[in-house]
C-alpha positions in Angstrom: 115.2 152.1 136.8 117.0 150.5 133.7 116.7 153.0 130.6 116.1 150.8 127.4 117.7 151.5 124.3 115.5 152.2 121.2 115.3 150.1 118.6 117.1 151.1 115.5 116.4 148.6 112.0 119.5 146.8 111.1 120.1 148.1 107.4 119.9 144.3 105.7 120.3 143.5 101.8 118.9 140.5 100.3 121.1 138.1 98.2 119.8 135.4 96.0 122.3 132.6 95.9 121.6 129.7 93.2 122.6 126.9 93.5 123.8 123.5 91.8 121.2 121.0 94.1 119.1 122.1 97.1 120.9 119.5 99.9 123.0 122.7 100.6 120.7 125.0 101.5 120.8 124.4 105.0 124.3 125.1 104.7 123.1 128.7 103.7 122.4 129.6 107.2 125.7 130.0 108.7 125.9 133.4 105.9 122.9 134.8 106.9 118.7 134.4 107.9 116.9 132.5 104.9 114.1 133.9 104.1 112.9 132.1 101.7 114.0 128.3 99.2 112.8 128.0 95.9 112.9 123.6 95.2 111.8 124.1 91.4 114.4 127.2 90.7 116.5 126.2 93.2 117.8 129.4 94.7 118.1 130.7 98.5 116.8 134.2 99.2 119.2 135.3 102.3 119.4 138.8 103.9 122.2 140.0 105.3 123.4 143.2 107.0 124.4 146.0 104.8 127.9 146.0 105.7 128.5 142.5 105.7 127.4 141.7 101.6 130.4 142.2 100.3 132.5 140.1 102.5 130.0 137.1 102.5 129.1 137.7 98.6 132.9 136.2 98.6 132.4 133.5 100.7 129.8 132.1 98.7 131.4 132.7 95.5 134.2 130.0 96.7 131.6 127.6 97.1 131.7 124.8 94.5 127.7 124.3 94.6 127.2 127.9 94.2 126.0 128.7 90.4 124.8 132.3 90.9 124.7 135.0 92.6 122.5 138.1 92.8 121.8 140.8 95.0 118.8 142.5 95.3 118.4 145.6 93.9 115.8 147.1 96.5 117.7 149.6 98.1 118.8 151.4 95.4 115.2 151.7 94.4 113.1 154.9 94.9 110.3 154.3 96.8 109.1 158.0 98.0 106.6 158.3 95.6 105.1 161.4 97.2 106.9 163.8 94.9 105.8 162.2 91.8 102.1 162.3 92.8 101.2 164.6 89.4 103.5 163.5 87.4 101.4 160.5 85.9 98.7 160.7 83.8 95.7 158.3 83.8 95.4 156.2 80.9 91.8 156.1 79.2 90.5 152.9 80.7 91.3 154.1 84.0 90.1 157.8 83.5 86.9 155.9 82.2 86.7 153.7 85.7 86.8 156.8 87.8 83.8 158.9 85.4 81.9 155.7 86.1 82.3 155.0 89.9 81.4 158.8 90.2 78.3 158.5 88.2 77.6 154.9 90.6 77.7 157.4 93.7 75.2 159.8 92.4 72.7 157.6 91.5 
């Protein structure tokens, strides 16, 4: 019997390259998987593995048709928002919403 490996997520990074006409966007895919082409801002949304940004982030930076570059700042975002369940408080419209959708129940 063959033993399968187990999947583990590639840590990827998205970049958002703009750029100076859309014809090159195609070119985009040698760098990494487009994920998505905005036509009326004209930017490519690539994502790349973690430990090859900085090394491609280069690359495109030598490119003549290359105006911008970004990277996304997801994973330095905090997104375990269990801890800070408490820490919030409802505003008065919403603390009004919830009095009336438990007054809705009774009824």
């Amino acid at each position: 019997m063959e033993l399968l490996e187990e999947f583990v997520a590639q840590k990827r990074r998205g970049i958002f390259v703009y750029l100076q006409h859309l014809k090159q966007s195609k070119q985009m895919r040698r760098f990494g998987a487009i994920q998505y082409v905005s036509r009326k801002m004209k930017y490519v949304l690539l994502y790349v593995n973690e430990e090859d940004v900085e090394k491609t982030v280069a690359q495109l930076r030598k490119l003549r048709y290359v105006k911008d570059i970004i990277l996304s700042p997801r994973p330095e975002l905090v997104t375990d928002f269990e801890k800070m369940i408490g820490t919030f408080k409802l505003t008065a419209e919403d603390q009004e919403k919830f009095v009336n959708k438990g007054e809705k129940k009774e009824s």
